[in-house]
Each structure stands twice: as structure tokens, then as C-alpha cells.
C-alpha positions as CSV (number, residue, x, y, z in Angstrom):
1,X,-10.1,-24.0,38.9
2,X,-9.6,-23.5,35.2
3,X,-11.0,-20.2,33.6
4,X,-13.3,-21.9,31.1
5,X,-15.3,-23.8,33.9
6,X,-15.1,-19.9,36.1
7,X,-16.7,-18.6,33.3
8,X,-19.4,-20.7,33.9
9,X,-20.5,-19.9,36.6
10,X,-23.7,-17.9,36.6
11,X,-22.7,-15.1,39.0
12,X,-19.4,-14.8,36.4
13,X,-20.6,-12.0,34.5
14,X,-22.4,-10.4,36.9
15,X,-18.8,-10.1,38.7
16,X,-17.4,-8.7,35.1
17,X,-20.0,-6.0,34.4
18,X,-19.4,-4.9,38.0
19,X,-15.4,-5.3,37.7
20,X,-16.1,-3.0,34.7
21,X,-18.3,-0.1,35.8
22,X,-16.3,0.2,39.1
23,X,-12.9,0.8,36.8
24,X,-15.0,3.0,34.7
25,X,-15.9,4.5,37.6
26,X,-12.3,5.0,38.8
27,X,-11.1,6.2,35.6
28,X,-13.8,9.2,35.4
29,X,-13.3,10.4,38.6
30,X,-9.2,10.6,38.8
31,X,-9.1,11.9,35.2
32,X,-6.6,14.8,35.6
33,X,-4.7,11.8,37.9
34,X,-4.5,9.5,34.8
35,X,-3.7,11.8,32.5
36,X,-0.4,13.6,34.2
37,X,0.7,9.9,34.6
38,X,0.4,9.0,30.9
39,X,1.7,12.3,30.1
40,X,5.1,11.7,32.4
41,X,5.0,7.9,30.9
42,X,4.9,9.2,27.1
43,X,7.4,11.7,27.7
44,X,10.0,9.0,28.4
45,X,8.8,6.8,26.0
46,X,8.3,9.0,23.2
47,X,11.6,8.5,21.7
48,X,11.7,5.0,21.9
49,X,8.1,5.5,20.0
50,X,9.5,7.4,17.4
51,X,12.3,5.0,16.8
52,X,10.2,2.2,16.4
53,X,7.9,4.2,13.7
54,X,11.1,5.2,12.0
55,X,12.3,1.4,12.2
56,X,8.9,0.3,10.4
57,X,9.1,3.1,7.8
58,X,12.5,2.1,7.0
59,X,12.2,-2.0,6.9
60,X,10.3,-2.0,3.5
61,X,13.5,0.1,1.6
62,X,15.7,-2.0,3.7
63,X,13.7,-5.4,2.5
64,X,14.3,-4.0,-0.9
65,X,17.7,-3.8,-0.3
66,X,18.6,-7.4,0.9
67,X,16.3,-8.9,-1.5
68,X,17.3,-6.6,-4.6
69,X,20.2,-4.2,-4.3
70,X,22.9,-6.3,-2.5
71,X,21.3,-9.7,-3.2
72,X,24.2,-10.7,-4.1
73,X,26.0,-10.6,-1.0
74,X,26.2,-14.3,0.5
75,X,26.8,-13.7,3.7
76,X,23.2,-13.0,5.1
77,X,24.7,-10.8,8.0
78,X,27.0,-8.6,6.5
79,X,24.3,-8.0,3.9
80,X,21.7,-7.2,6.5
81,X,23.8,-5.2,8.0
82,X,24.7,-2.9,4.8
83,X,20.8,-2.9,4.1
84,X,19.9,-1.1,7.1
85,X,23.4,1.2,6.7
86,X,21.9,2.1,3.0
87,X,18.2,2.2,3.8
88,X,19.4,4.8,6.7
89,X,21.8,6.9,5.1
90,X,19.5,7.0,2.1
91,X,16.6,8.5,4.4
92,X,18.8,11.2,6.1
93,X,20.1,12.2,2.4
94,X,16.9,12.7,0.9
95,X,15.5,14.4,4.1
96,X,18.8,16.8,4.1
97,X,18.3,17.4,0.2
98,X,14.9,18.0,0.4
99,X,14.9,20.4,3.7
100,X,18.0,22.4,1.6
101,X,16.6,22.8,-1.6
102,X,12.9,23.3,-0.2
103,X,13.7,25.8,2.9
104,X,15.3,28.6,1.2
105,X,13.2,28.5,-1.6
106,X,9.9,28.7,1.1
107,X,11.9,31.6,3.0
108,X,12.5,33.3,-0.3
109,X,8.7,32.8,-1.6
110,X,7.4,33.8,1.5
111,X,9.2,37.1,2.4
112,X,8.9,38.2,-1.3
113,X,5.0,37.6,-1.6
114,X,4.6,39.5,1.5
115,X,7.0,42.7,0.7
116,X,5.6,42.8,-2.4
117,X,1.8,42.4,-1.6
118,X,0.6,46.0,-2.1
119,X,2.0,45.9,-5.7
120,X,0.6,42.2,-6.6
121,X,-3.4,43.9,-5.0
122,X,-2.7,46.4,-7.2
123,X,-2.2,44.8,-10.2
124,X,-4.8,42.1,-9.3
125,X,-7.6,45.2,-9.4
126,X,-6.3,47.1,-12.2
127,X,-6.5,43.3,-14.4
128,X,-9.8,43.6,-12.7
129,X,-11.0,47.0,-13.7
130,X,-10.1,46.0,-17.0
131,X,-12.3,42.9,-16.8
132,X,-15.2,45.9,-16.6
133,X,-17.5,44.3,-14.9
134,X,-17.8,46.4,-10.9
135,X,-19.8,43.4,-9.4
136,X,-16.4,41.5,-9.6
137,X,-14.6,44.6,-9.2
138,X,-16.1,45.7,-5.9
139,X,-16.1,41.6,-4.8
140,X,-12.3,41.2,-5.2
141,X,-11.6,45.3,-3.5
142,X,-13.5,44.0,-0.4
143,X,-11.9,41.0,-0.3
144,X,-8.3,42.6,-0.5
145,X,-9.5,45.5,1.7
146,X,-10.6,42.4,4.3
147,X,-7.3,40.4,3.5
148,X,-4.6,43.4,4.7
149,X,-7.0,44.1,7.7
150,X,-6.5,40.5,8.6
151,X,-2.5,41.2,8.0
152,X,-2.3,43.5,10.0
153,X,-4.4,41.4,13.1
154,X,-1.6,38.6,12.3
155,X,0.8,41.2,13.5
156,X,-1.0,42.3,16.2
157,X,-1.9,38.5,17.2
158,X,1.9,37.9,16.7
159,X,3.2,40.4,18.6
160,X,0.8,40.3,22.0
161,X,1.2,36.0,22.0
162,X,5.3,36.1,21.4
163,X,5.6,34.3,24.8
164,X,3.2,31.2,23.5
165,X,5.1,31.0,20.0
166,X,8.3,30.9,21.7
167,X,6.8,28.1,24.1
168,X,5.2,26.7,20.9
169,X,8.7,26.8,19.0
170,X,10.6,25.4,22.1
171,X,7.7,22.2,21.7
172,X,8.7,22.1,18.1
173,X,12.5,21.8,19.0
174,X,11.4,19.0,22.0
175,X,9.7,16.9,19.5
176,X,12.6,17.4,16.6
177,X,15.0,16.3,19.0
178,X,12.7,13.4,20.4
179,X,13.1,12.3,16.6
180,X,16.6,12.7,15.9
181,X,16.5,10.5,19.2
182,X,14.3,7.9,17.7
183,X,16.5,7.4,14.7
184,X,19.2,6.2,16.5
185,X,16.5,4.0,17.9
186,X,15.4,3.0,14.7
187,X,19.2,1.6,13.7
188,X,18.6,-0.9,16.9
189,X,15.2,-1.7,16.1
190,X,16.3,-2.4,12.5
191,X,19.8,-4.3,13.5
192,X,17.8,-6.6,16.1
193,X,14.5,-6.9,14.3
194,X,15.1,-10.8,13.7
195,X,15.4,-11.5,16.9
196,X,12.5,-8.8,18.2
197,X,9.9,-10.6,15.5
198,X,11.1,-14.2,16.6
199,X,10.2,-12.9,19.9
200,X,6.7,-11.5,19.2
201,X,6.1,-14.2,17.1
202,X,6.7,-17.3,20.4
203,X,4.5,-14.9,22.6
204,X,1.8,-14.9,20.1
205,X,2.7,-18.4,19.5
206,X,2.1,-19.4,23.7
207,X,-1.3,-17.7,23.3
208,X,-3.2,-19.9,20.5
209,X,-4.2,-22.8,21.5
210,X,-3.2,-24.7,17.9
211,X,-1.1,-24.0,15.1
212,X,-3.7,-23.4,13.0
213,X,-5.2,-20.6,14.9
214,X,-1.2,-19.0,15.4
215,X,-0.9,-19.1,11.3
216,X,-4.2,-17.5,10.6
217,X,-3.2,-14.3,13.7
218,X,0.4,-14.2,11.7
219,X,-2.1,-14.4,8.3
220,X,-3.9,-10.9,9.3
221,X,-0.8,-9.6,10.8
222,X,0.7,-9.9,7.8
223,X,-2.5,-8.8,6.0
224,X,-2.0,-5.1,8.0
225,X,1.4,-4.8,7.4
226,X,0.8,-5.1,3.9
227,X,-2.0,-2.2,4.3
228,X,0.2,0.2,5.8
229,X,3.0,-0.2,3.9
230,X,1.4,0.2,1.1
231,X,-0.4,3.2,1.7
232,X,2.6,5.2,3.7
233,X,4.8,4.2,0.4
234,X,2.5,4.7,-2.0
235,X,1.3,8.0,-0.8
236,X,5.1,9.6,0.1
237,X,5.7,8.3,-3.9
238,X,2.6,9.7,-5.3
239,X,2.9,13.3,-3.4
240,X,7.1,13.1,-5.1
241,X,5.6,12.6,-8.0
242,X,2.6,14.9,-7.7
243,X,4.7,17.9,-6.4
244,X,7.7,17.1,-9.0
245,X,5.5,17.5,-12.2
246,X,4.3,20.8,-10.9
247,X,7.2,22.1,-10.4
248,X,9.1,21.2,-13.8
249,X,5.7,22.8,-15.6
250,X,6.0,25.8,-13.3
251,X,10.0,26.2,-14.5
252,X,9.1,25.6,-18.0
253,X,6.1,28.7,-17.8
254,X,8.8,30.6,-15.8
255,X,6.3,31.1,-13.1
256,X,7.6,32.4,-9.6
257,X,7.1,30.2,-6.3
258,X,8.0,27.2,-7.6
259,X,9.1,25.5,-4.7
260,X,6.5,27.6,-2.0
261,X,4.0,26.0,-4.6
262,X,5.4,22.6,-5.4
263,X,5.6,21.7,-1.7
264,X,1.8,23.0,-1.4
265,X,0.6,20.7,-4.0
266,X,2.6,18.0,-2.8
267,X,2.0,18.1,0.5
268,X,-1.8,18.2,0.4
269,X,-2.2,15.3,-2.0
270,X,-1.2,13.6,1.0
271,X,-4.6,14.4,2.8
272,X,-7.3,12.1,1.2
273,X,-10.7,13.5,-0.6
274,X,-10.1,17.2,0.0
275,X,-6.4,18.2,0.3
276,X,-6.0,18.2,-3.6
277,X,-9.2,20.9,-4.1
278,X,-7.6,22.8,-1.3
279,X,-3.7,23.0,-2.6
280,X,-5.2,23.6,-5.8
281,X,-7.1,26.7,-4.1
282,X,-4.4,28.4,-2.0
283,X,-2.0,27.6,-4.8
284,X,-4.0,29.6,-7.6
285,X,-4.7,32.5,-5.2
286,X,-1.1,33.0,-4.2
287,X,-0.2,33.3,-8.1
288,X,-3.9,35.0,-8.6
289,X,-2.2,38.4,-6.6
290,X,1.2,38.2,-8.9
291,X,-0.2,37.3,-12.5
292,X,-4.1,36.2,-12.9
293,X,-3.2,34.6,-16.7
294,X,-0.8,32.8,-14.8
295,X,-3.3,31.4,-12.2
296,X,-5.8,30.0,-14.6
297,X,-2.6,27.8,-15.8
298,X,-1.5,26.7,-13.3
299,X,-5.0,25.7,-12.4
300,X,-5.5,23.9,-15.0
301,X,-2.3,21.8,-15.2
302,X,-2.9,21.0,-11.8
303,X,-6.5,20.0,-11.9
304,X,-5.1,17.6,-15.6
305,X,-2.8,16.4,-12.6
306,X,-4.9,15.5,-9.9
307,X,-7.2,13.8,-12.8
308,X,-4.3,11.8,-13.8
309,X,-3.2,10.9,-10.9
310,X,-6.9,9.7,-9.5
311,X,-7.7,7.7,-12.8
312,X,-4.2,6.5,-13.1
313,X,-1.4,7.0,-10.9
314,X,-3.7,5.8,-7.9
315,X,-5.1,2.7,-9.8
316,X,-1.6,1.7,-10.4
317,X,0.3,2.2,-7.3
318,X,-2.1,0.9,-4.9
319,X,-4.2,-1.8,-7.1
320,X,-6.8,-3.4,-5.1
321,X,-5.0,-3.3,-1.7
322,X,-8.3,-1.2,0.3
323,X,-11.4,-2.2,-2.1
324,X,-13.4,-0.1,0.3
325,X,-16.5,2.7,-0.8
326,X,-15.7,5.9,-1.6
327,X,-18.8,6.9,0.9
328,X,-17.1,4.9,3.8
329,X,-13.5,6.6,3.0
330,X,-15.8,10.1,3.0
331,X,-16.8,9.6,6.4
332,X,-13.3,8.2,7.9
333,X,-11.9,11.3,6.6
334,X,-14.4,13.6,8.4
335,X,-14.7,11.7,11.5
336,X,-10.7,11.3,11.7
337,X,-10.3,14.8,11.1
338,X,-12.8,15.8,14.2
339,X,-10.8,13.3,16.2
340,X,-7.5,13.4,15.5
341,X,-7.0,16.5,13.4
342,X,-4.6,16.1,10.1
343,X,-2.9,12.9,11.7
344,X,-6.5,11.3,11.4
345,X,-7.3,12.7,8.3
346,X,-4.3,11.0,6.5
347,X,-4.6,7.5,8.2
348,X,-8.5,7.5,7.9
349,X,-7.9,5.3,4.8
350,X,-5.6,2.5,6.0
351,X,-7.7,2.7,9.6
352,X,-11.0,1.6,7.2
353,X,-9.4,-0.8,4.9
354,X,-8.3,-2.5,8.3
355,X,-11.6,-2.4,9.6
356,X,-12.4,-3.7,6.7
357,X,-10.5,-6.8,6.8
358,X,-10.3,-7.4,9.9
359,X,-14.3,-7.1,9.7
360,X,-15.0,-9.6,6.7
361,X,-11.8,-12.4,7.3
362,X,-12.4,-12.4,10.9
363,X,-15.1,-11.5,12.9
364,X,-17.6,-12.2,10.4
365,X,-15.6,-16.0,9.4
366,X,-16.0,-16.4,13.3
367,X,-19.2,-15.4,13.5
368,X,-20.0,-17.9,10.5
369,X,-17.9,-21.0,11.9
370,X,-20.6,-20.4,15.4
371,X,-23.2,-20.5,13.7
372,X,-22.4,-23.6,11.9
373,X,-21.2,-25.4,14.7
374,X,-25.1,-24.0,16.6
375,X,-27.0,-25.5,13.7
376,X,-24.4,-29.1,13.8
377,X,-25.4,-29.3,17.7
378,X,-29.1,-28.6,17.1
379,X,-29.3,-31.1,14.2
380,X,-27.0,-34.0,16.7
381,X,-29.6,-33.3,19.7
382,X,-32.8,-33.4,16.7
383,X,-31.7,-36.9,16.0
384,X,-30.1,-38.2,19.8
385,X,-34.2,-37.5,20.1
């Protein structure tokens, strides 16, 4: 019996609700069950995930490659072949660069902000006691006072959990090497990708019924892929950017951290809505405790920066590729964020603008195409009577 004329059948979804709330049933009562077993799956698949991530972050630069770089290589292989070799190479360069130049600098800043921290709260109230107004005076002492008893709990906290950071960094190294893993991976992904989307694309191909429905699945697939792309690229770009120009105007003031504060900037432009207000913030207070005057510049470059780059930089790179409300990007970012932490937070906005589409060019084209074949049916029986 054929499933269309099964589902038919009045007891059918009686037998599906049932089928349902029995695997619900299942799945709430051998929770701890289910979850070891997707724990053990993920840990052997986890590489293979990573890899294929890598693969897709990679296939745009290698794209640009075959299609700009070395277009003029005929032979289509061999020029495949020395796209992915470049598109790979260039990845592991600029990571290497950036973790060499970046590292030592963050070390430096780091251990130097906190030997000299008793000197930079010194200063801080002495610029404040110049100021000569005590409300702010006695504010900013209780709040220092309150800041180096919360140093010295961060040693104590430290200290007494030493076991959990060094289970904590022994996770970190697992997931580094899982990575380092998945880049290999990624090279096979990219070298066989051809005949990995030929594949996909005759499975998808074997479940549509016409051609017509296959081209408009391959349409939206398309459609996504264009979303994330986008945004991943465009957002990696914009934080470069973002975290370079703060830099250069933190070497030309001669101010100190420029790298600890440089990756700060750059690295929370990457969280939509509230990550700029925030780097901003930690940003000016670090400098706040070495040189106030210093502070209120740097604020103020950055905030001209984060202008720029919302009015401008934004507009340009990403054009009209989400068209989604600022309220519904608002509430992605919160609800992510209580979900998924900072992994949610940065993909709330490509989650939406998928929703999005996927909302208006299918479900609601489908929903319109029902309804008009409803009201061609009603008018065919209004006349056959």
C-alpha cells in the first residue's frame, strides 16, 4: 500500500500522535541513557565536524581562488588543486601571524597591568583628588578598594580549584587538537567536494518528486549558503578592520596595550548589538587605571569607529543580504545568548535572516499556492453544481 493512500486512513494520525508521545515518552525517561550515547558518538565525530566546518570556511577563499587568482590555469584540476593548497596555507599563515604577534603582546599587557596595578590606583585617585569633587572621589576609592579585594579572591579561587583549571586546560588542549585534526579533514573535504556535492545533490534529487521542486530546494540551499558566507566573511573582515584602526591610532598617541586592546575591540565587534558598548567599556577602564586623558581618547576614537563602521562599513559589506528588524535581531541576540551562550549570540543574526527566508519564500509561498488551489476546488465543485 502506498503512503499517500495510508495516510488516509482515519485511524493514521491517531497512530502518529501515539507513535510520537510514546518516543517522547522514551526519550524523557532514559535521558542520562541518551545523552552518554551522544556524548561517546560526538567524541568520535567531533573531528570529522570540525573538518567539515573548516572545509566550508575555507571554499569561499578557495572559490576566489579558481575563479580570480589562478584563473588562468587551464587545466581545471591542477588549478583546483593549487586553490585549496593556497586557500590552506593562507589560513594556517595568517592564524600563525596573528597568534605570534598577538600572544606576546597579550602576555606582556597582562603581566604588566597587573604588577603595576597599585601604582596605576594610585595615580587614578590622585587625578581624582585633583578633580576636587569627594563624591567621585570616595565612588572611584570604593570601587578600587572593592576591585583588589576581588584580586585577591581570584587568587584564592585560583589556588583552591587548580585541579578543575588543569582539567579545564587539558579540555582546551582535547578540543585544539580535535581541530588541528579537522584541518587535515578539511583538505579532503575541499579536494573531494565535487564529487561530495554531486552526491548530496542526486540524493536530494531521488527525493522531489519533479525537477521543478529539486531546483527551487537547490534555490534556498543556495540562498543559505549565501547567508552564512556572508556574514562569517564579512564579520572576520570587519572585526580586521575594526581592531586594525585601533591599533594604528593607539601607536600614533603612543598609548600602551595596543595589542591587549586591539584584540578587545576586535574581538567584541564580532558579538552583535552589545559587544562594541562592552569592548569599548573594559577597554577605556584598562587605560582609565594607567592615564585617565588617555581613556577619554581612546573612547572617543573608538565610539567615531563603531559609528563608522555601523553607518558605513556595515552597509557596505553586507548590503541587503538579512533585511531583517533591528527589534527581531534584539531578541535573537538575547534568546541565543540564554541558549547557547557566545556561540548563539554571534550566529543569532544569520539564524533570523534564515528564518526569515526560509519563512517568506517558503512556507508562506506554500501556504499561498494551498490556498489557491482550496479556492480553484471550491469554485470547480460551485459550478459541477
Amino acid at each position: 500500500m502506498k503512503f499517500s493512500k495510508l495516510r488516509d486512513k482515519k485511524w493514521f494520525p491517531m497512530a502518529v500522535a501515539l507513535c510520537i508521545a510514546v518516543l517522547f515518552w522514551f526519550l524523557l525517561t532514559h535521558l542520562p541513557e541518551i545523552g552518554a550515547i551522544l556524548g561517546k558518538i560526538w567524541y568520535f565525530i567531533y573531528p570529522v565536524a570540525a573538518g567539515g566546518i573548516l572545509a566550508y570556511l575555507l571554499n569561499p577563499l578557495v572559490r576566489f581562488n579558481e575563479t580570480k587568482l589562478l584563473k588562468g590555469i587551464k587545466h581545471e584540476k591542477l588549478r583546483s588543486m593549487l586553490s585549496m593548497i593556497l586557500a590552506v596555507v593562507f589560513a594556517v599563515v595568517f592564524i600563525l601571524f596573528l597568534i605570534g604577534m598577538i600572544i606576546p603582546q597579550l602576555y606582556d599587557s597582562i603581566v604588566t597591568l597587573i604588577a603595576n596595578r597599585d601604582m596605576y590606583f594610585n595615580s587614578l585617585m590622585e587625578w581624582l583628588e585633583g578633580l576636587g569633587n569627594a563624591t567621585i572621589y570616595g565612588f572611584a576609592e570604593n570601587l578600587l578598594n572593592s576591585s583588589q579585594d576581588l584580586l585577591g579572591s581570584i587568587r584564592n579561587l585560583i589556588s583552591e580549584n587548580s585541579a578543575a583549571i588543569q582539567q579545564a586546560l587539558s579540555e582546551a588542549g582535547g578540543h585544539i587538537t580535535a581541530w588541528l585534526i579537522g584541518l587535515v579533514f578539511s583538505v579532503y573535504f575541499l579536494a573531494d567536494k565535487k564529487r561530495i556535492g554531486n552526491g548530496a545533490s542526486m540524493l536530494l534529487r531521488k527525493m522531489h518528486k519533479s525537477d521543478e521542486t529539486f531546483e527551487n530546494t537547490m534555490g534556498h540551499i543556495k540562498r543559505i549558503d549565501f547567508i552564512l558566507t556572508r556574514y562569517v566573511s564579512c564579520s572576520l573582515l570587519e572585526a580586521v578592520i575594526v581592531g586594525a584602526a585601533t591599533a594604528i591610532f593607539m601607536a600614533i598617541m603612543r598609548m600602551p596595550y595596543i595589542g591587549l586592546e586591539a584584540v578587545i575591540i576586535g574581538a567584541f565587534n564580532l558579538i552583535p548589538t552589545f559587544g562594541p558598548m562592552i569592548g569599548v567599556a573594559i577597554g577605556t577602564i584598562i587605560l582609565l587605571l594607567v592615564n585617565p586623558l588617555q581613556a577619554l581618547y581612546f573612547m572617543i576614537f573608538v565610539m567615531i569607529i563603531q559609528a563608522i563602521d555601523g553607518y558605513l562599513l556595515k552597509p557596505k559589506l553586507f548590503g541587503d543580504t538579512f533585511g531583517i528588524s533591528g527589534l527581531w535581531i534584539l531578541i535573537a541576540v538575547i534568546v541565543g545568548g540564554r541558549i547557547f551562550g557566545v556561540i548563539g549570540i554571534i550566529f543569532a543574526i544569520p539564524v533570523v535572516a534564515i528564518l526569515d527566508y526560509l519563512i517568506k519564500n517558503v512556507w508562506m509561498v506554500r501556504r499561498k499556492k494551498k490556498e489557491e488551489e482550496i479556492e480553484e476546488k471550491e469554485e470547480t465543485q460551485e459550478k459541477n453544481t
